[in-house]
N, C-alpha and C positions, 0 to 999 in steps of 0.2 A: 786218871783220865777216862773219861767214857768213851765206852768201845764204840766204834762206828755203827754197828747193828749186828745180828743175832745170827745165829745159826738159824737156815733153814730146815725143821725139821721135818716138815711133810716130804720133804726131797730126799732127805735121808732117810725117812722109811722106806718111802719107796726102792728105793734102791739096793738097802738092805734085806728086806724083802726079797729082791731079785735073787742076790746072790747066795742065799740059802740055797734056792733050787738048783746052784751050779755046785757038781761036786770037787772041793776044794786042794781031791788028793792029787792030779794031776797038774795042777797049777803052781801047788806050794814049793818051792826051792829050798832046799838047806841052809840053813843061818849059818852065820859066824858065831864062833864061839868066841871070839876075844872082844873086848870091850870098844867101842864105836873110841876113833880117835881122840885127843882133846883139842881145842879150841886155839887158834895159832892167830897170831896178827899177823894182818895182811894186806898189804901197799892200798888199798882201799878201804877206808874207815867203815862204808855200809858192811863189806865184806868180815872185816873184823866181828864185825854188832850180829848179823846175819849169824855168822859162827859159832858164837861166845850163845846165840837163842840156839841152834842147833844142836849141841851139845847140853843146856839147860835144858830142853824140851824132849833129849832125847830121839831125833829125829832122823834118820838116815842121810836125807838132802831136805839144803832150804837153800828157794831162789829168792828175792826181792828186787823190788826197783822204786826210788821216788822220782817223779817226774812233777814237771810244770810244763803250762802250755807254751813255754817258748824252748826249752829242753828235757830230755832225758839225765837228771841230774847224775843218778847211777843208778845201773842195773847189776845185779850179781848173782851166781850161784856158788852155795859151799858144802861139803859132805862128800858120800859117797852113794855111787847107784846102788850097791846092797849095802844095807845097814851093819855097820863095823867092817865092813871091807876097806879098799882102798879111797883116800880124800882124792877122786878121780871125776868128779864133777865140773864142767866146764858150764863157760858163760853161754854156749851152744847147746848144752843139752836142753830136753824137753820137757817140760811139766804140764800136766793133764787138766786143763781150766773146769771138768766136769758144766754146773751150771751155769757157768763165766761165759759158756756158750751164747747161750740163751742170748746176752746183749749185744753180740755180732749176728746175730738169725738177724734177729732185727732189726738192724742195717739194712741189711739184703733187701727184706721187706718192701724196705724206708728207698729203695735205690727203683723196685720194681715200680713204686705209687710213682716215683719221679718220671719213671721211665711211660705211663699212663696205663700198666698193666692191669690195677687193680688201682682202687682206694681204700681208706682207714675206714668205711662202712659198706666196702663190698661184702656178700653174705656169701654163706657156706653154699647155698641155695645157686648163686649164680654163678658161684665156679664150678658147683658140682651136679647139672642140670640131669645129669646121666643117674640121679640117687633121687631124684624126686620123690618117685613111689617109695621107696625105700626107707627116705631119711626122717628119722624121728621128726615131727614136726616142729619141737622146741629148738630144733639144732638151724631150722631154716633161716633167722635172722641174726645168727650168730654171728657178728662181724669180723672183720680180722683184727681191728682192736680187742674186743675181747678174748679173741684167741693171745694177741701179745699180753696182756695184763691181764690173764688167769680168771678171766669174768665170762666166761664159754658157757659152764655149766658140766664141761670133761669133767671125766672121772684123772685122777694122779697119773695112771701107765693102763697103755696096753694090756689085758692079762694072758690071750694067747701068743703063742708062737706062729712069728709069720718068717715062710724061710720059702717062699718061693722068689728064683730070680734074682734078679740083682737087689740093692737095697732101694734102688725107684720101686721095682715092683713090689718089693715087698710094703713098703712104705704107701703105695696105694691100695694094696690087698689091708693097709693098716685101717685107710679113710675108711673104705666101705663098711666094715665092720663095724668104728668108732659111731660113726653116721645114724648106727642101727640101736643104740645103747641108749637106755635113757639116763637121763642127766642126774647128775649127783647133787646138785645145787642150783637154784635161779640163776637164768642168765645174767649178770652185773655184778653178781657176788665172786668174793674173791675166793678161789680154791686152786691151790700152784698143780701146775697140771705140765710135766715131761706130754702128755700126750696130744696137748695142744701147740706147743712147739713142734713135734713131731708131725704132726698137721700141717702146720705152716709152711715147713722143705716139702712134706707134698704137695702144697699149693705152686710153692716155686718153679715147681719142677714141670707141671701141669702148665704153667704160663709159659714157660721157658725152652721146653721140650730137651732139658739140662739137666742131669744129676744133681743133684744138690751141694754134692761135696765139691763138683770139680765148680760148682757156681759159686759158693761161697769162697774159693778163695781167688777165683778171677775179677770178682768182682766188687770184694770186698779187701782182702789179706794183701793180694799183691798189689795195687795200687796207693796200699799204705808202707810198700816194702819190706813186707812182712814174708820169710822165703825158709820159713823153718816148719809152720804149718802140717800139719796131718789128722788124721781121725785113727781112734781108737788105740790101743798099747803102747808107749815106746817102745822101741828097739825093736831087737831080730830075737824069733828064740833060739836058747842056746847061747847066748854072747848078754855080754854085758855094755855094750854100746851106746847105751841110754839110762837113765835112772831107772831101774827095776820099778815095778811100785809093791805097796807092802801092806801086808794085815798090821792094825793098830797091836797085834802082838809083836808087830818089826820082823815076820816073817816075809821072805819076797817071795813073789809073784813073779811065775815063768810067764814074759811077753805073747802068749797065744791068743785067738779070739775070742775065746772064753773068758780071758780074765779082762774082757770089757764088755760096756753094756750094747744091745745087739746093733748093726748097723743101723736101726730104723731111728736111734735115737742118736743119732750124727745132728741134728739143730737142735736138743737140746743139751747136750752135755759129752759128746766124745773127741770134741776140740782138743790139740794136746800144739805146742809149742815152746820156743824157749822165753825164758824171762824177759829179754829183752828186746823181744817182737809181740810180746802182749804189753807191753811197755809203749812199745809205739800205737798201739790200737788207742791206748787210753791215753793215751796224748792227741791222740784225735779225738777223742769225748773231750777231754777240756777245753780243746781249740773249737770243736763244735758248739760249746757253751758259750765261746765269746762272739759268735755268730758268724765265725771265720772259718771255713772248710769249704772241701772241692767233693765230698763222696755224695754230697745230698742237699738236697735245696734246704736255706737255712727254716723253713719252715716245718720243712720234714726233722732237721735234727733239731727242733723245739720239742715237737710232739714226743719223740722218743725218752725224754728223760720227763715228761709232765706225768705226773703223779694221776695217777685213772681211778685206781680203783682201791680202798680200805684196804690193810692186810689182815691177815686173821686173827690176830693179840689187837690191832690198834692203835700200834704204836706206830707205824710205818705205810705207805704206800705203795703201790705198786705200779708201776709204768710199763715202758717196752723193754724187758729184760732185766731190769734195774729196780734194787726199792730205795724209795726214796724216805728223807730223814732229815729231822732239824737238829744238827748239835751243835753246842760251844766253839770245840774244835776248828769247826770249817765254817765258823763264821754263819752258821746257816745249814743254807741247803746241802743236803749230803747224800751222795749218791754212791749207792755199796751194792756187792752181793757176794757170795760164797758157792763154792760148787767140790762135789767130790761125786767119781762115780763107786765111793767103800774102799778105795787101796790108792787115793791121792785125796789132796785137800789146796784148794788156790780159796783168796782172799781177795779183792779190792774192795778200795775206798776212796772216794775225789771228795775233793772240795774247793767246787769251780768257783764259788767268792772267794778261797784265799788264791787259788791257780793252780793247785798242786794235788795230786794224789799219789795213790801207795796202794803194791801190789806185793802178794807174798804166794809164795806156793812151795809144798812138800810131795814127796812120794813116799807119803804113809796116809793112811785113810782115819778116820777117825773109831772112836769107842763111845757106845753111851749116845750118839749123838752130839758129841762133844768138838767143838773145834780144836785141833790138835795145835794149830797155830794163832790160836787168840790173840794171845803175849805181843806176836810177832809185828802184826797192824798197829799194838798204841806205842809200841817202842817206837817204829819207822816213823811214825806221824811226831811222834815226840822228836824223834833226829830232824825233821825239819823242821818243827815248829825253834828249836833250841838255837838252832846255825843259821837262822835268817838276819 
């Protein structure tokens, strides 16, 4: 079966990158020295399938869920929060959507244009009239479309440290600086940019006179009844209360704030949840694809999955958070994307012509670049495609 689409690697360099610079002796936890459990049936068939990949893959914990726009068909989690510890994983715990984010910012967005704060070619220029003198002059017609589909002309991340304040402030001590950069690429061209996202929540926030974090999920998360929600780590440190997350050597990670990326990147990738409240998000993209939803006028959730801008191999497109994709599979049009911020890894894929899509997530990061849970997206698609 062909896989729904690719790892994003400019994202994982990126963030790769990052976490060289954190030192990784204060974070790393002790392993288990006995062998991760085996693979047990379990009163739910996905649960079973999820398990039986868990155990092949080697994976500490794996969540999945298939869904259709008229239900949650099932959602699961199986494993254990540290890798060979206890099968202590509940359908409550949380997993870290990294750039899974990305496609709820843009919601938000999509909620503020409804709201008449802004539109899809408002410019850098007219929210940020305060940078005039300042702002690169190629960054002035920079829309907030191309801030959502990677067409800015941003560089990938930030490279300083901004640690004043909260993470509003820091996040606007991000714009002025970013403002001042010249551009890495022509505006329209496609280059995946965390730091255009990270833009974006300080847009929000600047209209809003709102945190970002506590916007996104008033306005976005709980009106889908979504209530498990947070940014950055699971759990507490010291306790195991949550899925640990883990170096692709299956070592875990102490829950500290270090062993996430820094608050400024809360819209683009430090979204964390459980399975089956990102389960209900993406049962609102499919419902929004039949031009049925209550979060966003149905012309606003068109524009978010329409295809903007080339992606950088060709094969794929890029929209509001989303790349877009023709396959077999889904009958067509196919709308995926992948996020990890190095010590988790989430997956989705829909496919709003057949109705249904599929979410999968670990708390182990990848190696190589490599998605850790590849396998796990054509299995799930294949469990629905087989029992229809």
């Amino acid at each position: 079966m062909k896989l729904p689409f690719r790892t994003c690697p400019l994202f994982l360099f990126s963030i790769f990158s990052m976490f060289l610079l954190i030192s990784c002796e204060k974070m790393i936890l002790k392993s288990e020295s006995r062998k991760p459990p085996l693979p047990t049936i379990h009163m739910s068939r996905l649960a079973t399938v999820l398990d039986s990949l868990r155990y092949k893959l080697d994976l500490p914990a794996l969540a999945g869920a298939i869904i259709t726009d008229s239900e949650i068909i099932d959602a699961q989690a199986v494993g254990c929060r540290r890798y060979a510890g206890k099968m202590n994983v509940t359908n409550n715990d949380q997993f870290n959507l990294g750039s899974n984010t990305k496609a709820i910012t843009a919601v938000l967005i999509g909620i503020l244009i409804d709201e008449g704060l802004l539109d899809w070619e408002t410019t850098l220029l007219e929210i940020f009239p305060e940078y005039a003198g300042t702002m690169n002059v190629e960054y002035k017609n920079v829309t907030i479309l191309n801030l959502l589909s990677h067409s800015s002309g941003f560089r990938r991340d930030p490279t300083p440290t901004f640690n004043n304040g909260t993470p509003r402030d820091q996040r606007g001590e991000m714009v002025q600086w970013a403002l001042k950069q010249p551009p890495v690429i022509d505006r329209g061209k496609y280059l995946y940019s965390n730091l255009g996202y990270n833009t974006l929540g300080a847009i929000a926030e600047k209209l809003t006179n709102r945190q970002f974090e506590e916007l996104l999920i008033a306005k976005v998360l709980q009106p889908l009844g979504i209530t498990t929600a947070g940014f950055g780590p699971m759990g507490t440190a010291g306790m195991e209360d949550q899925p640990l997350q883990h170096t692709n050597g299956r070592a875990p990670i102490e829950p500290i704030m270090d062993s996430d990326l820094a608050p400024i990147y809360s819209p683009s990738g430090r979204l964390h949840m459980s399975i089956g409240d990102w389960a209900k998000y993406i049962q609102w993209v499919l419902i929004a694809e039949t031009g049925h939803q209550t979060l966003v006028s149905t012309q606003t959730a068109t524009v978010l999955t329409t295809s903007l801008v080339l992606g950088d191999d060709g094969t794929y497109h890029y929209a509001c958070g989303w790349m877009i994709f023709n396959t077999d599979w889904a009958g067509g049009k196919t709308i995926g994307h992948n996020g990890s911020n190095g010590y988790n890894y989430s997956d989705a894929a829909i496919a709003p012509l057949r109705h249904f899509a599929i979410i999968a997530a670990t708390n182990m990061g990848p190696g190589d670049m490599a998605n850790p849970i590849d396998p796990v997206a054509s299995r799930l698609i294949q469990l629905y495609l087989t029992k229809r």
